[in-house]
MDAnalysis code that builds the backbone (N, CA, C; Angstrom):
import MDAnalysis as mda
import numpy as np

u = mda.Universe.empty(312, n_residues=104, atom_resindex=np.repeat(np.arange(104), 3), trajectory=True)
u.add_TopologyAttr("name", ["N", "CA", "C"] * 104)
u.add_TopologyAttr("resid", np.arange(1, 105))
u.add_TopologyAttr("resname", ["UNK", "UNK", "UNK", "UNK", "UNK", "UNK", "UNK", "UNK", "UNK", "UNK", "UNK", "UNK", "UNK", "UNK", "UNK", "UNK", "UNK", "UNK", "UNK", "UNK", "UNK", "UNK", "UNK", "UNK", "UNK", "UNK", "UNK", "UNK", "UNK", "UNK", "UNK", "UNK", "UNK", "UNK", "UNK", "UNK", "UNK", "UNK", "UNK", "UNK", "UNK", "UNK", "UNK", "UNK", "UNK", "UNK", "UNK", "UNK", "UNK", "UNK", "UNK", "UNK", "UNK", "UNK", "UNK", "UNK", "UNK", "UNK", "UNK", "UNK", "UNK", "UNK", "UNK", "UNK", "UNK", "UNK", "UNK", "UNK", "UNK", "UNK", "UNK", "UNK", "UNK", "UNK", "UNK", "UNK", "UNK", "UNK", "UNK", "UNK", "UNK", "UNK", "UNK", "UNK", "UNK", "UNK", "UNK", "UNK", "UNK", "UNK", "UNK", "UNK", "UNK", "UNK", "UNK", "UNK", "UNK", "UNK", "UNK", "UNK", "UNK", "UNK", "UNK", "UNK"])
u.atoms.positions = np.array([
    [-5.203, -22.257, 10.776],
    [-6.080, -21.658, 9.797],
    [-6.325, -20.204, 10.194],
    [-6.203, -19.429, 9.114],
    [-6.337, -18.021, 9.572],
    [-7.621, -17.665, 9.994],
    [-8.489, -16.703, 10.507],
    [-9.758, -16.465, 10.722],
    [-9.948, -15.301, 9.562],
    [-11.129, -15.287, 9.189],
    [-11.487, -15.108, 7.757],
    [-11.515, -13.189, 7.639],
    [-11.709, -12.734, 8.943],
    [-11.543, -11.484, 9.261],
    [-9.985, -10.893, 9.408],
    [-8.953, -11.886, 9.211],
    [-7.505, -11.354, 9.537],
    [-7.603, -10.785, 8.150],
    [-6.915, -9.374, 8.481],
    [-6.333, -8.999, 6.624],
    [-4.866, -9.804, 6.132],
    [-5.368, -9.769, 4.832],
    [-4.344, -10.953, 4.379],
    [-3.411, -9.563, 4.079],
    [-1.883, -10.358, 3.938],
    [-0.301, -9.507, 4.157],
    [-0.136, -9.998, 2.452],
    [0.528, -8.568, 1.926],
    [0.882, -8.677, 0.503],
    [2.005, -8.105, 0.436],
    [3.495, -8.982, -0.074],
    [4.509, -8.251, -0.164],
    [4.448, -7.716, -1.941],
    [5.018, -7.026, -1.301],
    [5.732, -6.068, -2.744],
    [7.398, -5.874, -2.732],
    [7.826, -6.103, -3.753],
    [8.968, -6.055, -3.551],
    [9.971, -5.849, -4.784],
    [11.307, -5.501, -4.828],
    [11.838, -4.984, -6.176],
    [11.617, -3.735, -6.228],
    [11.619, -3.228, -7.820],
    [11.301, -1.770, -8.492],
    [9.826, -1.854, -8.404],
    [9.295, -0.745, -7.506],
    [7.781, -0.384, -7.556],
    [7.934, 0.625, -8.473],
    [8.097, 0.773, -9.796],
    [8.121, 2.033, -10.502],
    [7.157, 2.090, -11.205],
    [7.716, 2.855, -12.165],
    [6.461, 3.176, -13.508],
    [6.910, 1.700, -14.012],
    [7.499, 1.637, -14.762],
    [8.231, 0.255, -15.207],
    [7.446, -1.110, -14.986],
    [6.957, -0.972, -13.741],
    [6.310, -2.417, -12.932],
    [4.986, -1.713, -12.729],
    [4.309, -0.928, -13.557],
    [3.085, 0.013, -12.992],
    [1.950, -1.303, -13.381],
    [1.986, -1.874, -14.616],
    [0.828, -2.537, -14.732],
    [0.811, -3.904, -13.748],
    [1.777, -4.312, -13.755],
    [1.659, -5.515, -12.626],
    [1.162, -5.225, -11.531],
    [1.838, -4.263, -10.668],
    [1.262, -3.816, -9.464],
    [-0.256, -3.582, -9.428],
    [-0.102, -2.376, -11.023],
    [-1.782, -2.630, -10.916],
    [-2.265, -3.670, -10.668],
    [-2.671, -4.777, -11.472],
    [-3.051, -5.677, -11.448],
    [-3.087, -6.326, -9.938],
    [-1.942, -6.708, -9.351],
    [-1.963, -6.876, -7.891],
    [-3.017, -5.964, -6.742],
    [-2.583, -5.047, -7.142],
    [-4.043, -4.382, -6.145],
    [-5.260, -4.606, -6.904],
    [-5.563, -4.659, -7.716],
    [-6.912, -4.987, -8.660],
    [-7.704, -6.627, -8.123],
    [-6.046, -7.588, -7.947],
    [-6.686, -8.697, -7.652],
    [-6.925, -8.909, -5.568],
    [-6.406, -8.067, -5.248],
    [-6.736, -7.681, -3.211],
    [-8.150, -7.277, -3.375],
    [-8.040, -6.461, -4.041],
    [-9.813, -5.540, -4.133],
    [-10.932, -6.910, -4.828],
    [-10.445, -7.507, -5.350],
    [-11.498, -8.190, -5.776],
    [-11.943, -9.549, -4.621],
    [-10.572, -9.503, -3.954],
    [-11.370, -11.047, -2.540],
    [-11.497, -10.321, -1.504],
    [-12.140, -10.744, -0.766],
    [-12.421, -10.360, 0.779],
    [-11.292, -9.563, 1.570],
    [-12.243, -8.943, 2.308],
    [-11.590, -8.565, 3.852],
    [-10.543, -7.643, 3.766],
    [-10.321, -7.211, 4.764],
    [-8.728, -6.186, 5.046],
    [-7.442, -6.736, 4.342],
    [-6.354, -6.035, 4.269],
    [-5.313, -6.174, 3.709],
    [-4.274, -5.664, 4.073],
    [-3.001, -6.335, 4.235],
    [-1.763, -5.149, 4.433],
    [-1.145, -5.338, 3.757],
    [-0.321, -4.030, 3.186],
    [0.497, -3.835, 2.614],
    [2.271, -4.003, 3.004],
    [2.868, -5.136, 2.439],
    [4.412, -4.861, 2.728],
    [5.270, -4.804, 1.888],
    [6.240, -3.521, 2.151],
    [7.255, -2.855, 1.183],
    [8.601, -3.385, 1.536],
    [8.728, -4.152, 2.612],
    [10.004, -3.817, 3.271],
    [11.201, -4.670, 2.411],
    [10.476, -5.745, 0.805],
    [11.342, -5.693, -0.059],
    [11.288, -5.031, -1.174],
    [11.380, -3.858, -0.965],
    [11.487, -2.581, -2.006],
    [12.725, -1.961, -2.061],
    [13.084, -2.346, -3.827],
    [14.611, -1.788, -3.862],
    [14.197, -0.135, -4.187],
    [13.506, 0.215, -4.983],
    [12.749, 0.836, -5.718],
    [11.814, 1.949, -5.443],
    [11.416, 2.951, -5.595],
    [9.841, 3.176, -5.288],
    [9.921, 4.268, -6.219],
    [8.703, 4.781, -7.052],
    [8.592, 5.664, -7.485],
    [7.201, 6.581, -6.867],
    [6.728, 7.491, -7.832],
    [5.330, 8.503, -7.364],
    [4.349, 7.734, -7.673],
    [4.373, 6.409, -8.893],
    [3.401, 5.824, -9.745],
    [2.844, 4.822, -8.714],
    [3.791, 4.263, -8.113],
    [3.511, 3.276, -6.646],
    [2.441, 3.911, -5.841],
    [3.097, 4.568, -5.146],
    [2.641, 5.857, -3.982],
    [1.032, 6.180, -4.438],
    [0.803, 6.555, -6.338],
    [-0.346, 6.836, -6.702],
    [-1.942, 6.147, -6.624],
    [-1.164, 4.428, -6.977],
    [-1.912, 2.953, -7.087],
    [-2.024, 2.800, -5.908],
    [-1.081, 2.835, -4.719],
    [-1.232, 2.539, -3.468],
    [-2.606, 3.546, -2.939],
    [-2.854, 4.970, -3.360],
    [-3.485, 5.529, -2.748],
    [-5.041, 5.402, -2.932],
    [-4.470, 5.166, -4.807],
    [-5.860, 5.107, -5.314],
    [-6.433, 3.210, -4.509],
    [-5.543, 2.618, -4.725],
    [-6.423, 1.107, -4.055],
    [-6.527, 1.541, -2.189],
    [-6.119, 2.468, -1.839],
    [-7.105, 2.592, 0.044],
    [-8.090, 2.917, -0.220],
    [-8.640, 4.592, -1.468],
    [-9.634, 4.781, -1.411],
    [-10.639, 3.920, -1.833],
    [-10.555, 3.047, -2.835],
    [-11.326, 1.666, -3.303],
    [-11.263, 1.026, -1.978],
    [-10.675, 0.498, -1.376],
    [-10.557, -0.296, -0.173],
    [-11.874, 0.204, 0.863],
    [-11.516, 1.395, 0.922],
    [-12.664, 2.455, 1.922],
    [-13.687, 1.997, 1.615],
    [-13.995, 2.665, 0.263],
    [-15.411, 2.557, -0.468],
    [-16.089, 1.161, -0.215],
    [-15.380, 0.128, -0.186],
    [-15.885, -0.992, -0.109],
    [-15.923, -0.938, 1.496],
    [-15.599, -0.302, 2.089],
    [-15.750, -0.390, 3.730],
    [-14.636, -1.697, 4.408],
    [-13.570, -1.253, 3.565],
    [-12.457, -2.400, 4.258],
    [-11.128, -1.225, 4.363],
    [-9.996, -1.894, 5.194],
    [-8.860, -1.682, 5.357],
    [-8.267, -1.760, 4.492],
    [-7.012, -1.022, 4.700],
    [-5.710, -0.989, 3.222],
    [-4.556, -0.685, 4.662],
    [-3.462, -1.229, 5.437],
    [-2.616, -1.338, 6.294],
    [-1.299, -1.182, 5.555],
    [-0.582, -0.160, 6.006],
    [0.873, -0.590, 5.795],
    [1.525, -1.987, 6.893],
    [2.537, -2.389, 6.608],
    [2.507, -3.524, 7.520],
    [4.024, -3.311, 8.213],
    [4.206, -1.771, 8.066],
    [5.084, -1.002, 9.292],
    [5.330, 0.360, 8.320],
    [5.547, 1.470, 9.663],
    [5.541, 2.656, 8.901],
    [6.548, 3.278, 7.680],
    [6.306, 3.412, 6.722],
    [6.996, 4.016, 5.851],
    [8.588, 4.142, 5.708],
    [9.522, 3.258, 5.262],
    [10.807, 3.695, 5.737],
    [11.365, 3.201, 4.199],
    [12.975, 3.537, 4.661],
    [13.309, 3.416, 3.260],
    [13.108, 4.409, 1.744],
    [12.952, 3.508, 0.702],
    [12.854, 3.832, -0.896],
    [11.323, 4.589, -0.428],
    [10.374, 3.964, 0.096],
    [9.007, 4.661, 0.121],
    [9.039, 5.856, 0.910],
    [9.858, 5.981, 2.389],
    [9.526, 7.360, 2.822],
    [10.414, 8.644, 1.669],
    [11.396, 7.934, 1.542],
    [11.844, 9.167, 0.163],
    [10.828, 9.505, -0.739],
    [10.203, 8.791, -1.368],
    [9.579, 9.379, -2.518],
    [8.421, 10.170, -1.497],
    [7.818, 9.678, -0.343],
    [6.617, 10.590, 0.411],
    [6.993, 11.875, 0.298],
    [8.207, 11.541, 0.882],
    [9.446, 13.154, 1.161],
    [9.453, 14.197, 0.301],
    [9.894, 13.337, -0.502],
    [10.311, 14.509, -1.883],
    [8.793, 14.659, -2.877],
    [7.715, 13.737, -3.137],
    [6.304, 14.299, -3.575],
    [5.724, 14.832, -2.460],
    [6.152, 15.261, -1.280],
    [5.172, 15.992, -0.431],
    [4.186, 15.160, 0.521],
    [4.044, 13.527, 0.084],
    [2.796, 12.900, 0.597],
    [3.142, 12.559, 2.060],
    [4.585, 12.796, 2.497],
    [4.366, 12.555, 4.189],
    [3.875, 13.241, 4.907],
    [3.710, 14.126, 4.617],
    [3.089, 15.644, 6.209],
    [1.341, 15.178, 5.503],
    [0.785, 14.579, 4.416],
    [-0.371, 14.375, 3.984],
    [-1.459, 13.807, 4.907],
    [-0.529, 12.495, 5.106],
    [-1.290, 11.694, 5.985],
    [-0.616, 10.963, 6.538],
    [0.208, 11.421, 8.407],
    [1.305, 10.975, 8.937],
    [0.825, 9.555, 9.877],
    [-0.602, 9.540, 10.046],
    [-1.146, 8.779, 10.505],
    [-0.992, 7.140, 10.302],
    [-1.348, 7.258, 8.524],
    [-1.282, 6.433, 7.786],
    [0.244, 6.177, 7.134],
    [1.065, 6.958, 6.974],
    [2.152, 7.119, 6.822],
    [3.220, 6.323, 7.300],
    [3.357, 7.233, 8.501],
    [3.900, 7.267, 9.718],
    [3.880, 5.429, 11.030],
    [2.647, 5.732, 10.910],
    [1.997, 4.595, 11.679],
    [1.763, 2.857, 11.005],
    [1.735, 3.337, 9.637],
    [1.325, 1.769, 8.953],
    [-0.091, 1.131, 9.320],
    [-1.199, 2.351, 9.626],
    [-2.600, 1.595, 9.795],
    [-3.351, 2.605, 9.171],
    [-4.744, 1.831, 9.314],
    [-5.933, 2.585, 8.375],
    [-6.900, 1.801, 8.856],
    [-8.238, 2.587, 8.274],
    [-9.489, 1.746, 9.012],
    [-10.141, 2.008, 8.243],
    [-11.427, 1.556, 7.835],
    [-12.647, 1.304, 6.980],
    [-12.659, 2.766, 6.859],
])
């Protein structure tokens, strides 16, 4: 049984695009609404667009606000560090980026 403080692991996977924007929404809409920390995993991402990258950012700062975690669940590689690359968002925040963690 997990302990109620582990953040629960959410894959994502396929086209994270515009295309798949409302689902995803929805997916982070339904993390934010139960308990506790969360990580994020990309590592089945054929896909990634800026619209991903956007939802992803906007659900940490919701995450914050509520005083919880938003985790990558390893650093950025692949379809996702390209799009960081080329919109600019890797030198942003290499921490979070780079590292695959975050904190309240």
């Amino acid at each position: 049984m997990k302990n109620a403080a582990d953040p629960r692991a959410v894959l994502f996977s396929g086209a994270l695009t515009i295309r798949n924007a409302e689902d995803i929404h929805a997916k982070f809409m339904d993390l934010l609404s139960g308990p506790g920390d969360f990580v994020i995993d990309v590592s089945g991402a054929g896909e990634v667009d800026v619209s991903f990258v956007q939802l992803l950012l906007a659900t940490r700062r919701s995450a914050r606000e509520q005083g919880r975690a938003l985790s990558l669940a390893a650093p950025a590689a692949g379809p996702l560090r390209e799009v960081l690359v080329r919109g600019g968002f890797a030198a942003s925040d290499p921490a979070f980026w780079g590292q695959g963690g975050d904190t309240p």
